[in-house]
N, CA and C of each residue as an Amber inpcrd file, in Angstrom:
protein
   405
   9.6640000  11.6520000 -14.8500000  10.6600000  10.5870000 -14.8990000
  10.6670000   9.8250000 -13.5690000  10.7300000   8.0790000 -13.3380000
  10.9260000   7.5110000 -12.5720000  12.0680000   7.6720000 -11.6990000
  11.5690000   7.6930000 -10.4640000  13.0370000   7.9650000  -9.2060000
  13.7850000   6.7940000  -9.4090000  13.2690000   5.7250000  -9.6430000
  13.4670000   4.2780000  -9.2060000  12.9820000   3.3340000 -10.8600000
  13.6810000   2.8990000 -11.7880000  13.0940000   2.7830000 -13.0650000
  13.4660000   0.8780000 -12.7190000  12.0100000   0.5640000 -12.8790000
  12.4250000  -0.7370000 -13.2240000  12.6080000  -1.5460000 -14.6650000
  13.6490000  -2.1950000 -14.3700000  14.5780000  -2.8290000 -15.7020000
  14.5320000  -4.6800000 -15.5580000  14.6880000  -4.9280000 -17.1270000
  14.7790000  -6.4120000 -16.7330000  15.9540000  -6.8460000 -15.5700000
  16.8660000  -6.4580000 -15.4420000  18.0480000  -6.6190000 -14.5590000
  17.1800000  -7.2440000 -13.5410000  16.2980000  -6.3060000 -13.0080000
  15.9500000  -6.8290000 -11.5620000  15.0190000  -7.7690000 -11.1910000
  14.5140000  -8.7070000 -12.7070000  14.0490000  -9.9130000 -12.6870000
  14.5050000 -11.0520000 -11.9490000  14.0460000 -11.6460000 -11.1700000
  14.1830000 -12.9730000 -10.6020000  13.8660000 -14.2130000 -11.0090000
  13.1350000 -14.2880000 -11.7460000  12.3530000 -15.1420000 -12.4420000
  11.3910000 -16.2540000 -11.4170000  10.7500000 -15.4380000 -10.4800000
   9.5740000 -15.8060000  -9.8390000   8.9150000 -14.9060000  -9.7300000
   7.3990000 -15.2210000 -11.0490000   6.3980000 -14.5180000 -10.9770000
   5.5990000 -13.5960000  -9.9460000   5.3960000 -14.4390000  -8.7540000
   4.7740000 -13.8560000  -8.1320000   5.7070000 -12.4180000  -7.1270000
   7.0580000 -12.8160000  -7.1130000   7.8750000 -12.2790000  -6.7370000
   8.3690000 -10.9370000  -7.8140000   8.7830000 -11.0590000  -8.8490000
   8.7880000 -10.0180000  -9.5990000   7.6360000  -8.9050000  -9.3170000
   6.5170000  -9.5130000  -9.7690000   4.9590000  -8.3480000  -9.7410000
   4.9910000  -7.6600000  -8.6030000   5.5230000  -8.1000000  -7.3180000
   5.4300000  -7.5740000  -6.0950000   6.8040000  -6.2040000  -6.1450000
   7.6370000  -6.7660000  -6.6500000   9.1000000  -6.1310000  -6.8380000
   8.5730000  -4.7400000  -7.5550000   7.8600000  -5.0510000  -9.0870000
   7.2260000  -3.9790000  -9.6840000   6.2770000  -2.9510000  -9.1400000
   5.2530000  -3.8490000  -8.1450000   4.9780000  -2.8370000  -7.6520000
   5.6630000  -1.5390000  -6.3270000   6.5630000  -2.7250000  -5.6940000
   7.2790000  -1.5920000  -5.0280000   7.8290000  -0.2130000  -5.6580000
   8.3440000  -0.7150000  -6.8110000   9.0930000   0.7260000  -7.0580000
   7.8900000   1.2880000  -7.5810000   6.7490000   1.0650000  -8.1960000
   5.9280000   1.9970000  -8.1550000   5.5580000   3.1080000  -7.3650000
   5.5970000   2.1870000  -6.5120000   5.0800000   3.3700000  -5.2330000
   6.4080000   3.8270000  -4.0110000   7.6380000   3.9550000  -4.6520000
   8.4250000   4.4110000  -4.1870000   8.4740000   5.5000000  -5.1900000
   8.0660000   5.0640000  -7.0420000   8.2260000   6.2790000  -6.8720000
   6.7160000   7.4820000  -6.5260000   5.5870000   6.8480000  -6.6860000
   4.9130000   7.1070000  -5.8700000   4.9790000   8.5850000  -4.7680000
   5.5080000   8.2100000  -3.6440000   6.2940000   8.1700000  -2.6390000
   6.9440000   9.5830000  -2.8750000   7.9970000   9.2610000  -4.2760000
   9.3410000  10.3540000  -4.4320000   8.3850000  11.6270000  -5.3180000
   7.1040000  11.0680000  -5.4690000   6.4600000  12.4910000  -6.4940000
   5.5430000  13.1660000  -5.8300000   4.9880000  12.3210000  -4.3160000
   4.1010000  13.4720000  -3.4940000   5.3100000  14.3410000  -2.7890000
   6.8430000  13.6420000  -2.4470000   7.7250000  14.7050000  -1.7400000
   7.9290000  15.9300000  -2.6340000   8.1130000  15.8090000  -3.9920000
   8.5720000  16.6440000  -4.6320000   7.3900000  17.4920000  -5.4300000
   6.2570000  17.1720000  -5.1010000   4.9320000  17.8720000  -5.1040000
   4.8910000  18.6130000  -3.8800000   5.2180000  18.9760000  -3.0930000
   5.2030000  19.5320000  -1.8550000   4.1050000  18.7510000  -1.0090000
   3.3070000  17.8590000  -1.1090000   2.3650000  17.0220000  -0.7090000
   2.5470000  17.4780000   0.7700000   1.3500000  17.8230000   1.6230000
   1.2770000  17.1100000   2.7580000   1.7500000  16.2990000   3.3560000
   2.2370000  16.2940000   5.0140000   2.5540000  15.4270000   5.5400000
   1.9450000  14.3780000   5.2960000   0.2100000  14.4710000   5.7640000
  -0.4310000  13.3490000   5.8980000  -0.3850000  12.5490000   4.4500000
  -0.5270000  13.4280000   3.4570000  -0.5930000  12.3330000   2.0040000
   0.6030000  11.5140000   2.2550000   2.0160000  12.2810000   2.3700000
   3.1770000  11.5450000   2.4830000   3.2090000  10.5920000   2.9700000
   2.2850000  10.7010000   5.1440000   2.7000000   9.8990000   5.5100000
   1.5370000   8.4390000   5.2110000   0.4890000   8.4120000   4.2900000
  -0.4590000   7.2740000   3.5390000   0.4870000   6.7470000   3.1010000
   1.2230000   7.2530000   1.8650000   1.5290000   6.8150000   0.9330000
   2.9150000   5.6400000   2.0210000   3.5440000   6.3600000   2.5330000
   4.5680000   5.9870000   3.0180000   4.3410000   4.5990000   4.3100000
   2.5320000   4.4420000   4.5100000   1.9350000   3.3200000   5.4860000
   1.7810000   2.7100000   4.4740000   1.4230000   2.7690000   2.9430000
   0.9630000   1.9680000   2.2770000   2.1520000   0.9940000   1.7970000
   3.3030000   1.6800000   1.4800000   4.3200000   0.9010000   1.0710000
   4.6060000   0.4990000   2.0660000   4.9750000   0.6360000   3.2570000
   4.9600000  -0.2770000   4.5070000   4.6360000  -1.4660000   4.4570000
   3.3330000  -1.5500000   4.4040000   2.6830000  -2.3080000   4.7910000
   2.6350000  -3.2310000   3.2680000   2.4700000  -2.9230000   2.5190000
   3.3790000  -3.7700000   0.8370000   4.5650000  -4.5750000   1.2310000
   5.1190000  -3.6510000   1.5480000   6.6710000  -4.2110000   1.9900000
   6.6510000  -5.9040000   2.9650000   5.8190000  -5.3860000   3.7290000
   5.4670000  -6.0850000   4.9840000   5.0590000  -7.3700000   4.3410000
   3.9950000  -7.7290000   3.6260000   3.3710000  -8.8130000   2.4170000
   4.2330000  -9.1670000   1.3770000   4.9500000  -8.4610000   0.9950000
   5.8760000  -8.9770000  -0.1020000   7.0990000  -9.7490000   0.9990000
   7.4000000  -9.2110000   1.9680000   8.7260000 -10.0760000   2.5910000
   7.9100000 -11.4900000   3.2540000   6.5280000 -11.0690000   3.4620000
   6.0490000 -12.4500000   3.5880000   5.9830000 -13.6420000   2.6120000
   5.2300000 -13.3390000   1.6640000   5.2980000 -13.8800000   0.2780000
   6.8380000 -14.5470000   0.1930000   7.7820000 -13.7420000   0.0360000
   9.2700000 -14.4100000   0.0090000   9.4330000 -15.6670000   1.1380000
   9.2570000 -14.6560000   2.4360000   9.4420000 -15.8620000   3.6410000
   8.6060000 -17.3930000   3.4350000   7.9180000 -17.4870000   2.9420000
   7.1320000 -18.2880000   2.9470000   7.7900000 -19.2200000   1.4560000
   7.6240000 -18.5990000   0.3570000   8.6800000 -19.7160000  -0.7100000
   9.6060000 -19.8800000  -0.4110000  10.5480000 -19.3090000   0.4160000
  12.0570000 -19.5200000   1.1390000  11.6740000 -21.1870000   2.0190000
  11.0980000 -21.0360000   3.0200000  10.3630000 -22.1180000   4.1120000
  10.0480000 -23.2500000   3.4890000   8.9830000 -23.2990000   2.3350000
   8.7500000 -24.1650000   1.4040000   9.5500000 -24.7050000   1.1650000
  10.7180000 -24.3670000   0.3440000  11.2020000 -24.5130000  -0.4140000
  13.0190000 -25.0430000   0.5640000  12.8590000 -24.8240000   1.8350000
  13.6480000 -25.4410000   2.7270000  15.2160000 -24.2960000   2.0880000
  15.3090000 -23.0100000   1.9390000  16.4120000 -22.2320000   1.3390000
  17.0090000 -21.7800000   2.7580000  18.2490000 -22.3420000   2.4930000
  19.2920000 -22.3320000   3.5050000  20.3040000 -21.3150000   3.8210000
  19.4180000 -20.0340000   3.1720000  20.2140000 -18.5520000   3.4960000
  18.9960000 -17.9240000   4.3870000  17.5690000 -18.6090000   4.3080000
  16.0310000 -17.9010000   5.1390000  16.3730000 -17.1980000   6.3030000
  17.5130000 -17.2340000   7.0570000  17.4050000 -16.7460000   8.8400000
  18.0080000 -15.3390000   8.0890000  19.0580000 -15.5250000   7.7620000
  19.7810000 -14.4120000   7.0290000  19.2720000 -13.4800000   6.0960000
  18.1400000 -13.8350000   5.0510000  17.8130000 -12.8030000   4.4400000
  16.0520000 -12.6290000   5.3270000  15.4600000 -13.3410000   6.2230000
  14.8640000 -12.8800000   7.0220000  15.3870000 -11.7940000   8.1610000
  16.5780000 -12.3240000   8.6350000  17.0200000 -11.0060000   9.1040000
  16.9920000  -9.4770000   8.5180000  17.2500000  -9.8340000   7.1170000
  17.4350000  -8.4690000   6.5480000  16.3110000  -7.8650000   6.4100000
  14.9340000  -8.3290000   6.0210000  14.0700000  -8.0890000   5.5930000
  13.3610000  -7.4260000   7.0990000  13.8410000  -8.1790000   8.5100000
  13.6130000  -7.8090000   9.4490000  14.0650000  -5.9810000  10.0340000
  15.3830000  -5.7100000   9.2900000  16.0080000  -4.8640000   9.9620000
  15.4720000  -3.4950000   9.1030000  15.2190000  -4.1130000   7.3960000
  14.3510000  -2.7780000   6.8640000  13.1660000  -2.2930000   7.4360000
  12.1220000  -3.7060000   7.6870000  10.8990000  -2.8680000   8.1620000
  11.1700000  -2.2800000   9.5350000  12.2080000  -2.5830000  10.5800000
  12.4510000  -1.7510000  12.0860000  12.8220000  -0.4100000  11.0670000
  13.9500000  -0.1860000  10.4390000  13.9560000   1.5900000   9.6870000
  13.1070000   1.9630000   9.4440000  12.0600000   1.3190000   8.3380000
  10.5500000   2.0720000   7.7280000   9.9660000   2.2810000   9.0590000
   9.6380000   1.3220000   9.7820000   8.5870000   1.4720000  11.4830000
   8.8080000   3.5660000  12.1020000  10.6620000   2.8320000  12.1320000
  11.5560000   4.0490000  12.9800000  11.1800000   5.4010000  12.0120000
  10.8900000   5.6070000  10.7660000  10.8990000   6.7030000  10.0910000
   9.5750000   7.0340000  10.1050000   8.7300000   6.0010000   9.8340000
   6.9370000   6.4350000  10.0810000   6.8660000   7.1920000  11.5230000
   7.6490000   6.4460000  12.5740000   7.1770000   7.4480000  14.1360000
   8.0980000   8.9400000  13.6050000   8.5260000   8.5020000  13.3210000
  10.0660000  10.1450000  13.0860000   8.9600000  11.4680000  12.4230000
   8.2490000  10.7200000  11.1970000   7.8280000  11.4640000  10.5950000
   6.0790000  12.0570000  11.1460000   5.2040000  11.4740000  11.8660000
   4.2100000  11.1860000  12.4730000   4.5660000  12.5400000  13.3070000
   5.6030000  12.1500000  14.3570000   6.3250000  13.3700000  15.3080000
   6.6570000  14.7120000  14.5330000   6.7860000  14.5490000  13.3600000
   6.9380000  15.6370000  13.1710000   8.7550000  16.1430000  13.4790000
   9.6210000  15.0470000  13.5780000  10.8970000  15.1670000  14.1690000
  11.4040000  14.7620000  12.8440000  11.3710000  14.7230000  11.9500000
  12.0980000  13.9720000  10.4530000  11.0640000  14.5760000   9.5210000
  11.5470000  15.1850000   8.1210000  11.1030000  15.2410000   6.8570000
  11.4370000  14.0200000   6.1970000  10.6430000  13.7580000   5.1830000
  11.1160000  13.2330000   4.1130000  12.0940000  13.6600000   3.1030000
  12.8950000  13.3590000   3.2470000  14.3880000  14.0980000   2.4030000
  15.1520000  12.9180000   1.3490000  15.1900000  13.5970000   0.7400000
  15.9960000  13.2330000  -0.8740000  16.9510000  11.4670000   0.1890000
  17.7840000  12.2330000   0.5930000  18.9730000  11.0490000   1.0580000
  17.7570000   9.9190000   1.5940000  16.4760000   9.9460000   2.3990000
  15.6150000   9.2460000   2.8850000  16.0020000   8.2600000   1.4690000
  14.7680000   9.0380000   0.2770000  14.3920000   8.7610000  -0.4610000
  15.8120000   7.7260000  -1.4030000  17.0300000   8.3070000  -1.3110000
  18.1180000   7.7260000  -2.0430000  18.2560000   6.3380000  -1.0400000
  18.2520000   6.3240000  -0.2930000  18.0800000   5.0070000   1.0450000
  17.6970000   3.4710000   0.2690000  16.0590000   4.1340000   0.2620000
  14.9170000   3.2410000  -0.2130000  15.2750000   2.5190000  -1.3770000
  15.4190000   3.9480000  -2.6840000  15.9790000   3.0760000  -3.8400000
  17.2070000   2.1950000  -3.7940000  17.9260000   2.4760000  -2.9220000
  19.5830000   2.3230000  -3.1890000  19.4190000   0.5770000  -2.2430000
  18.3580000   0.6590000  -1.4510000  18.2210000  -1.0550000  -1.0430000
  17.2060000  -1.7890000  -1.5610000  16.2200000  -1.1810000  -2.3210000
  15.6680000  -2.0050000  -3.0520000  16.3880000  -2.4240000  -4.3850000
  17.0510000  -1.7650000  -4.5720000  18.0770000  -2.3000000  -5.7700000
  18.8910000  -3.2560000  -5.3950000  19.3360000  -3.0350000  -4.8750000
  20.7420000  -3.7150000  -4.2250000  20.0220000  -5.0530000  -3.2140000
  18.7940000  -5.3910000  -3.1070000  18.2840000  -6.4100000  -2.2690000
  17.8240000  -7.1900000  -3.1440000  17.1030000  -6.4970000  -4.4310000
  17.1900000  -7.5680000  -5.3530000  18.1040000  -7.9840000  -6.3780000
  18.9310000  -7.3140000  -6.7250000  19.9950000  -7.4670000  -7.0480000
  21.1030000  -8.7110000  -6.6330000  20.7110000  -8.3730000  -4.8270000
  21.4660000  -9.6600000  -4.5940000  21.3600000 -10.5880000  -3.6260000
  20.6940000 -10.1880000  -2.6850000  20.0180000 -11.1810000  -1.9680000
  18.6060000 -12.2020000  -2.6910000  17.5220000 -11.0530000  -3.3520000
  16.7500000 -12.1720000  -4.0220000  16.7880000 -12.8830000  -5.0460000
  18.1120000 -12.2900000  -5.5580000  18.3000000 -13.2490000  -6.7620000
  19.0150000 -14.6820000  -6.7300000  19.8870000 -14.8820000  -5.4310000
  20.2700000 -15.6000000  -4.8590000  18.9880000 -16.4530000  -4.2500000
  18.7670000 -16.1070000  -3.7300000  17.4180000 -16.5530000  -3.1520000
  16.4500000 -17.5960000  -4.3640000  16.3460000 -16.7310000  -5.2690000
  15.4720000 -16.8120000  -6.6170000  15.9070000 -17.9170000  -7.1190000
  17.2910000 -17.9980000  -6.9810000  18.4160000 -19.5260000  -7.9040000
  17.7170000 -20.8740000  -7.2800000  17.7600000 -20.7280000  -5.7430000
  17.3950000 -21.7250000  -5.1410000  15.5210000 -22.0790000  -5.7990000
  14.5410000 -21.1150000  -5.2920000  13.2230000 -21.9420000  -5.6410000
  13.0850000 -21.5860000  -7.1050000  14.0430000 -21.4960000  -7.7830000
  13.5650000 -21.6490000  -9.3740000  14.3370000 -23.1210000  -9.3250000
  15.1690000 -24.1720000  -8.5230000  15.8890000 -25.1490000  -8.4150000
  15.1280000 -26.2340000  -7.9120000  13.8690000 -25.4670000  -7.0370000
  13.1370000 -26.2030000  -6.4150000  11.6040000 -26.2950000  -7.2730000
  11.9520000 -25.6670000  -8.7950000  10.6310000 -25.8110000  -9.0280000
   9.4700000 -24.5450000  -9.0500000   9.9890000 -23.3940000  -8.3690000
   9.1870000 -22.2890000  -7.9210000   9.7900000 -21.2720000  -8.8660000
   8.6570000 -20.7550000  -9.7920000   9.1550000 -20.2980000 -10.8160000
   7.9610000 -18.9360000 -10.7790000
């Protein structure tokens, strides 16, 4: 069973933006089935550079139709997008060190703001370049 189940709810209705959305929770849950496989650090910590670095391209992808598209919330939900990848950064060294597991509440974190970011920051977001044409 999916940690993280994606539903129409969390449609935006920008293509290229959705597929990216889908694949995140893939590999969150991904992510939630090597922890609970007892996986290796190191598998953990791949899996956990790979969504990183996803993450990292998908908030670009956004930043960039935001810019385009001249959306007048961009500093603000660039901020946000800024302050997740400093946590993911902060948890990759945590976990690297060997000073942090990957733990359930980690894992409840991840889902609980990828929901809640598209839910409501990109869908907000989404109103504007589906207004502008960006669909």
């Amino acid at each position: 069973m999916a940690f993280v189940k994606w539903e129409p709810k969390f449609e935006v209705g920008v293509a290229a933006v959705d597929a990216q959305h889908r694949m995140l929770f893939e590999h969150v849950n991904a992510l939630f089935d090597a922890m609970q496989a007892g996986q290796g650090k190191d598998e953990i910590g791949k899996t956990l550079s790979f969504l990183a670095k996803y993450t990292v391209d998908h908030f670009k992808t956004e930043e960039d139709l935001m810019q385009k598209s001249a959306y007048p919330g961009y500093a603000d939900h660039k901020a946000i997008h800024d302050e997740l990848t400093r946590q993911v950064v902060e948890l990759q060294g945590k976990l690297a060190k060997g000073s942090q597991m990957l733990s359930l509440p980690v894992m409840h974190f991840l889902r609980d703001w990828l929901a809640h970011h598209i839910s409501e920051e990109d869908k907000k977001m989404a109103l504007h370049l589906n207004a502008a044409g960006i669909h």
